[in-house]
Structures are given as C-alpha cells and as structure tokens.
C-alpha positions as CSV (number, residue, x, y, z in Angstrom):
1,X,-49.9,-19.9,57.3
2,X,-46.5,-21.1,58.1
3,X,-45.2,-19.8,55.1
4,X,-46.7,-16.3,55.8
5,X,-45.1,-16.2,59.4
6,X,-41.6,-17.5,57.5
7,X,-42.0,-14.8,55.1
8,X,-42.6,-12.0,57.7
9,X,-39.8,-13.0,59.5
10,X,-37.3,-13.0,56.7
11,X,-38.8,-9.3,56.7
12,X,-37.8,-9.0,59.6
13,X,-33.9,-9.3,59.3
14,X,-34.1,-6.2,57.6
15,X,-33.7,-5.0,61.5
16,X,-29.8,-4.9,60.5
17,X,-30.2,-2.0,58.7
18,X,-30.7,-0.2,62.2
19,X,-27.3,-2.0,64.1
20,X,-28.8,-2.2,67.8
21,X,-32.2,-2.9,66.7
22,X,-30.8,-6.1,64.5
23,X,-28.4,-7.1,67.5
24,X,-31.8,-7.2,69.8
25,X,-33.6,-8.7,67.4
26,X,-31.3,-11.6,66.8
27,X,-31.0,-12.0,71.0
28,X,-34.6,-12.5,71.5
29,X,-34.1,-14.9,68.6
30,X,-31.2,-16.9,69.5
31,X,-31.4,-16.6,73.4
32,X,-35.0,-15.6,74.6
33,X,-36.2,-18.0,71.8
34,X,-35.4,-20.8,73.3
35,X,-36.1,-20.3,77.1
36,X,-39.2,-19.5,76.0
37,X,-40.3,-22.7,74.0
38,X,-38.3,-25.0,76.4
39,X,-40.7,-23.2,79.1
40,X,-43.9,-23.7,76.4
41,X,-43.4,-27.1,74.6
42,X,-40.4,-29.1,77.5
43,X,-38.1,-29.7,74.3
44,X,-34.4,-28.5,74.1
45,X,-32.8,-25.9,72.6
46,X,-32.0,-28.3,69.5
47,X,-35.6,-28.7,68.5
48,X,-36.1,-25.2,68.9
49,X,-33.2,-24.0,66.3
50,X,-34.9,-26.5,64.4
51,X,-38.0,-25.5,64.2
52,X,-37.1,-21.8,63.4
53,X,-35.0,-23.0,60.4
54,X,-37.9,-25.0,59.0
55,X,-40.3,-21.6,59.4
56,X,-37.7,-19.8,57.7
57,X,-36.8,-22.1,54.9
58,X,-41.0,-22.3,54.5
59,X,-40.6,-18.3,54.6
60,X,-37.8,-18.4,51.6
61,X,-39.5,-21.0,49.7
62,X,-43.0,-19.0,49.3
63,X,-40.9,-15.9,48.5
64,X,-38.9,-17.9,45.9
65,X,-41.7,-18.7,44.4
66,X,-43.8,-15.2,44.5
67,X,-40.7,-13.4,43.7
68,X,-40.6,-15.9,40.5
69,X,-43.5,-15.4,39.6
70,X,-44.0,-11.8,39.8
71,X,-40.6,-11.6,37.7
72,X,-42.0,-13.4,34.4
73,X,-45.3,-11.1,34.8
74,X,-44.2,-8.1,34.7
75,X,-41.6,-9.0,32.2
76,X,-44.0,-10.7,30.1
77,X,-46.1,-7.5,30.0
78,X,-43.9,-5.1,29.4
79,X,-43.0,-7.2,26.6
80,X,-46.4,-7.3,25.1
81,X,-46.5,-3.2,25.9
82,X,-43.8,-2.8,24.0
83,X,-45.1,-4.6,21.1
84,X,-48.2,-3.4,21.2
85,X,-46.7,-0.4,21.1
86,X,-44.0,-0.8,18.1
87,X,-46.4,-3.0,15.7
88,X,-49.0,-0.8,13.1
89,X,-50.6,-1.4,10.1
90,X,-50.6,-5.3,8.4
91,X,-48.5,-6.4,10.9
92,X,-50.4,-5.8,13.6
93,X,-53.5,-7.7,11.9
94,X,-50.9,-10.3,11.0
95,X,-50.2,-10.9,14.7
96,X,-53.9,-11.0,15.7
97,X,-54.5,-13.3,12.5
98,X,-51.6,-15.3,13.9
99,X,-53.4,-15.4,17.7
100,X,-56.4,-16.1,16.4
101,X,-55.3,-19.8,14.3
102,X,-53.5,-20.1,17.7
103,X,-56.7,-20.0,19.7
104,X,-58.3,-22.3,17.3
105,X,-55.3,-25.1,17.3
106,X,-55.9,-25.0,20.9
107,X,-59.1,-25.6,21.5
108,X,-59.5,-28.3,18.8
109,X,-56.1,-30.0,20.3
110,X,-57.1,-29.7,24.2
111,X,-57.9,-32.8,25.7
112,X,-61.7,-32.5,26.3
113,X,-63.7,-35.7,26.3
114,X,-67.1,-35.4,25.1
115,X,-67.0,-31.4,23.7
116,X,-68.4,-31.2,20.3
117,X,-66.8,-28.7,17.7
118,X,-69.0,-25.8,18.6
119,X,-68.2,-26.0,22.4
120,X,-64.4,-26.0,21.0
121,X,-65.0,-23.1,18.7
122,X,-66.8,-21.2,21.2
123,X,-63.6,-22.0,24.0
124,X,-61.1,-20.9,21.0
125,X,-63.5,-17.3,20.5
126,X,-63.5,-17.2,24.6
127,X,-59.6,-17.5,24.8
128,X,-59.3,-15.1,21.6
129,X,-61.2,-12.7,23.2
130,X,-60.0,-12.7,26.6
131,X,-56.2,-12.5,25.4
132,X,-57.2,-9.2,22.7
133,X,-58.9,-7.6,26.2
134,X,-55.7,-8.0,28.0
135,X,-53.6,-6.7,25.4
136,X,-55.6,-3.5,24.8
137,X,-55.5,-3.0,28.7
138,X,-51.8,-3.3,28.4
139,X,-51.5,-1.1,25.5
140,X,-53.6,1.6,27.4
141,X,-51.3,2.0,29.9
142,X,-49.5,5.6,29.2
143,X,-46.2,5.4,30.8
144,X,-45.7,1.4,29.9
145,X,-44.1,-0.8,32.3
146,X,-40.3,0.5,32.7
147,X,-39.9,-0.1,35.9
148,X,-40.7,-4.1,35.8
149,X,-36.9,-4.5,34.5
150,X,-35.6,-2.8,37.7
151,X,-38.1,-4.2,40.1
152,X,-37.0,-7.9,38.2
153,X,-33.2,-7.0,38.9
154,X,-34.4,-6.4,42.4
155,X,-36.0,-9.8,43.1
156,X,-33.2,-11.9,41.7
157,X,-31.1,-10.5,44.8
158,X,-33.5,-11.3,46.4
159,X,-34.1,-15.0,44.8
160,X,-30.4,-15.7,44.4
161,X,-29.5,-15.0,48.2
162,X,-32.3,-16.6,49.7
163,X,-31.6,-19.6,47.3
164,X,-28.4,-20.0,48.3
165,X,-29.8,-20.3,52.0
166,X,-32.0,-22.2,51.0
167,X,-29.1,-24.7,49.4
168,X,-27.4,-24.1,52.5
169,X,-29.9,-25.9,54.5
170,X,-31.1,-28.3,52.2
171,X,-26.8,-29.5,51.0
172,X,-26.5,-28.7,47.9
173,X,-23.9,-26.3,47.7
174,X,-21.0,-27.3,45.4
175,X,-18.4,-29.4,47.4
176,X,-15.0,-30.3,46.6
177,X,-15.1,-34.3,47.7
178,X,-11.4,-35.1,46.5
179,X,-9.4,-34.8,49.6
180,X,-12.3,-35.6,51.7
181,X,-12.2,-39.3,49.9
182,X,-8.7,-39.9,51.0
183,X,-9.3,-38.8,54.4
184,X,-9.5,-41.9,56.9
185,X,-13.1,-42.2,58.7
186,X,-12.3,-41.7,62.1
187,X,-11.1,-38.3,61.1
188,X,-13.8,-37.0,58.5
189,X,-16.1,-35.5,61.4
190,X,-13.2,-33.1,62.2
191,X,-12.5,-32.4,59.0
192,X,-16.4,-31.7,58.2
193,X,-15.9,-29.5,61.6
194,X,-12.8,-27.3,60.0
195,X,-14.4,-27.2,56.7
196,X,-17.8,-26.3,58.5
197,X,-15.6,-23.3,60.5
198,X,-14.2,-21.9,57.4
199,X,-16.9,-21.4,55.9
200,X,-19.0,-20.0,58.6
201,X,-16.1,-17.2,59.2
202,X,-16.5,-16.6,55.3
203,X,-20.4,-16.1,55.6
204,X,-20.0,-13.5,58.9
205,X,-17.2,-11.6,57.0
206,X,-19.1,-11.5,53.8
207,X,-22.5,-10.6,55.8
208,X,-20.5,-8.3,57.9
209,X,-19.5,-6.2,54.7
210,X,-23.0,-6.2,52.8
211,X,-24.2,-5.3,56.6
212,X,-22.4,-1.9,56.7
213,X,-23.2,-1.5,52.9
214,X,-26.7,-1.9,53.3
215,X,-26.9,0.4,56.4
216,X,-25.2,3.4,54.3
217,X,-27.7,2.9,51.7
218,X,-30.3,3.3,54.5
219,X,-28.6,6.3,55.9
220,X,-28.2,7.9,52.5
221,X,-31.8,7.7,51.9
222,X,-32.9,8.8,55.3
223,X,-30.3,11.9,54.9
224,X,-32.3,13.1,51.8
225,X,-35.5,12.9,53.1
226,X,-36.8,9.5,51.1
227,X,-35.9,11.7,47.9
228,X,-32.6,10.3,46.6
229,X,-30.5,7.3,46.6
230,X,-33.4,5.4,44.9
231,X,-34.0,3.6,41.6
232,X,-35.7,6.1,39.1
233,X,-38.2,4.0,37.4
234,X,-39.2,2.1,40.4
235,X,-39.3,4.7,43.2
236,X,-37.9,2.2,45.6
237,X,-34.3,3.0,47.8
238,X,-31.2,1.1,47.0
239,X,-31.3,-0.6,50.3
240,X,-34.3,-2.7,49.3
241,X,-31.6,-4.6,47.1
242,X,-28.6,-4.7,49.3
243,X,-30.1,-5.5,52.9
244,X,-31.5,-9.3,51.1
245,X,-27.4,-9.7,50.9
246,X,-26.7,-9.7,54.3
247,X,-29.7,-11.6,55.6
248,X,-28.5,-14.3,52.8
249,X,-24.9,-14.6,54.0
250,X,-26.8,-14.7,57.5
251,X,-28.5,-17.5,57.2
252,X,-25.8,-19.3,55.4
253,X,-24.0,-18.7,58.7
254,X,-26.0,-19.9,61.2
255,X,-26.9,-23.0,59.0
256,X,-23.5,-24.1,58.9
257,X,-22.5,-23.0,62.4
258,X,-25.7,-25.3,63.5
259,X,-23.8,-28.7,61.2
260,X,-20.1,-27.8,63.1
261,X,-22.1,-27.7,66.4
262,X,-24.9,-30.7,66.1
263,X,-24.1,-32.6,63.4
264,X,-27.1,-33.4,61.0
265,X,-27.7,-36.5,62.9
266,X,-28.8,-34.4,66.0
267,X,-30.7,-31.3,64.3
268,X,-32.1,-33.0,61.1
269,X,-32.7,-29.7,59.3
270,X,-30.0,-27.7,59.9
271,X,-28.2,-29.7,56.9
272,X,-25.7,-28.5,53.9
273,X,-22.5,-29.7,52.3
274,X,-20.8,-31.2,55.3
275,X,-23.9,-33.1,56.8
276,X,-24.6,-34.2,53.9
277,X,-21.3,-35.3,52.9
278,X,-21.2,-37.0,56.6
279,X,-24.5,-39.0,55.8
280,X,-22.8,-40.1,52.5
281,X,-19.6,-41.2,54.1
282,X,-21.5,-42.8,57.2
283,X,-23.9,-44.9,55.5
C-alpha cells in the first residue's frame, strides 16, 4: 500500500507542468507537511522529510519495477508478432517442431520429485499448447504492436530519471574520491557541504530547464486541442516523456540539499555520495 501511495505521489509532481499549481503543491509539501505531522505524530521536522523520502523512494521502486516489466512484454510480443507475421511455409513448422522438443526437454529436465513420465509428457503438451494459443492471439492482432517501441522509449525516461533519484538517495552516484583522500578530517564535512551545494545548484538548474520544456510541451498540446504534439503510434503527448525529467532532477535536489543540511547521521535516509563518503571517512 505504501508503494501505491509513493507511486501516486510521484504522479503527482507532474503539478509542474501547471507553474503555480506545482509551487502550491510543493508548499503544502515542504511547509504544511510538517506542521501537520509534528501536530499528529510530536516528531520534528527531520523525521518528517524522512519519512516522505522513504514513501517516495517505495513510490520509484514499484514504478522501476512495473515500468521494467511492462517494457520486456510488450517488446517481447511485438517480437513474436512480427515473426509470426514474417515466417510461412516449412519454416514456420520448423519453429513449432523446434518449440515443441523445447517443451519436452523441459518437462523431462524440471525438477519434479515423484512425477512419472506421463505427468511430464502431459506438463510438456500443457506448456506446448498454452505457448501455440498465445502466439495465435498475438498473430491475430491486425495492426501488430508498433507502438510498444515508443511506449518502451517512454518508460526508460521514466526508469533512468527516477533511477538516478533513486541512486541519489541510496549513494551510489559516481564520486570522484581523489582530492577528497588528501583532504584532512577536520575539514571533509565542509568540503562534503560545498560538494553537496554544487551539485544541488546543478539539479535546480537542470530541473529548472526540463521544467519550462515540459510545460511548452503541455501548452502545445493543450493549444491544439489534445490533437498534435503527440507520439503517432502511441497516441500519448510529448509531455508524458519530458515532465519525468524535471521531477528526476527534483528529487536529486532535495536529496542532496537534505545531506548539506542534516548530514546522514541526523536523517538516515536522505543519503547519496557525500553521506556516504562521510560514513566511509568517519568510521
């Protein structure tokens, strides 16, 4: 359920492509937020920010891992379409002669104690069967599946931005450790902090940018009446695909800006390269 509610709110960044209604959005966020839950649960504004980024880093994970998914389906079956499609004659009774030794190396190699060689004949005939149904469904389908190369193209924005949050958080974003060894100790938090800065200014400029892109995308689309400024195959707008870039570069942000100002010893899961540098070079 947590993931769900991380999930709907990662939806609900896409605010920014309306400017006030993402500024509001973000102050009942980051200032009514935690009045309310230090009003609801007595903790401090810390455990709040912490919480939040553990419901959204549940959010990005289930997405990940949906996205993922739906990526190698669709691919997969407009693979088969297409050679459904393109194979006739002996080569198409070559491929099911092919599936078919397939299903029975299978089922006489699966580990199942106690099944006797008709039970694995009849699971090899069952798995034959079910995979020639679901290639003659796929071959029904008129149009094919086109679209499921945009729609992938689509989802690995979506997958690469919110994995790079989701790096952001967890510190594993490449780090350059070679002045940072030579730096005395007493002075590594402050350089962590500059480090920290710098890169936060480079998220809010970045996100800034994909911001204003996204929200001409949106305007485009709105301008001609939901008819243009979309992907052909797929029928969705462009902004679907750019609005995941600014979210991304949001989060990166505020993860880092949440390191500079508590350090990961205070908020435990706002982490990424410089807390985790800091737990290395403090231990």
């Amino acid at each position: 359920m947590k993931s769900l509610f991380g999930v709907l709110l990662i939806l609900s960044f896409g605010t920014i492509l309306h400017p006030w209604a993402g500024w509001a959005w973000a102050a009942v966020l980051g200032l009514a937020g935690p009045l309310v839950f230090k009003l609801t649960t007595k903790r401090g504004p810390a455990a709040y920010y912490g919480a939040l980024d553990d419901l959204i880093y549940r959010g990005e994970r289930a997405f990940v891992m949906v996205s993922l998914l739906v990526m190698a389906s669709v691919v997969f079956i407009d693979v088969v379409w297409r050679t459904a499609r393109s194979v006739q004659g002996s080569t198409a009774y070559s491929f099911a002669a092919g599936f078919a030794v397939l299903c029975l190396i299978g089922g006489f190699t699966a580990r199942w104690p106690g099944a006797t060689v008709m039970h694995r004949i009849g699971a090899s005939v069952a798995a034959y069967a079910t995979l020639a149904l679901a290639t003659y469904l796929i071959y029904r389908a008129p149009n094919g599946f086109g679209w499921s190369q945009k729609l992938a193209l689509v989802l690995i924005v979506w997958v690469g931005l919110l994995g790079a949050s989701m790096a952001a958080k967890e510190g594993r974003h490449i780090a350059v450790d070679a002045v940072k060894k030579v730096i005395p100790e007493r002075f590594l938090r402050g350089f962590e902090v500059v480090g920290g800065l710098l890169t936060v200014i480079l998220c809010c400029a970045l996100a800034a940018l994909a911001a204003e892109y996204a929200q001409a995308n949106w305007a485009d689309w709105i301008a001609s009446e939901k008819r243009a400024f979309v992907f052909e195959s797929l029928g969705w707008p462009y902004w679907v695909a750019t609005v995941p870039i600014p979210i991304g570069f949001g989060l990166m942000a505020v993860r880092f800006l949440g390191v500079v100002i508590f350090g990961a010893k205070q908020v435990d899961l706002l982490t990424s390269v410089g807390a985790a540098g800091m737990d290395e070079g403090t231990s």
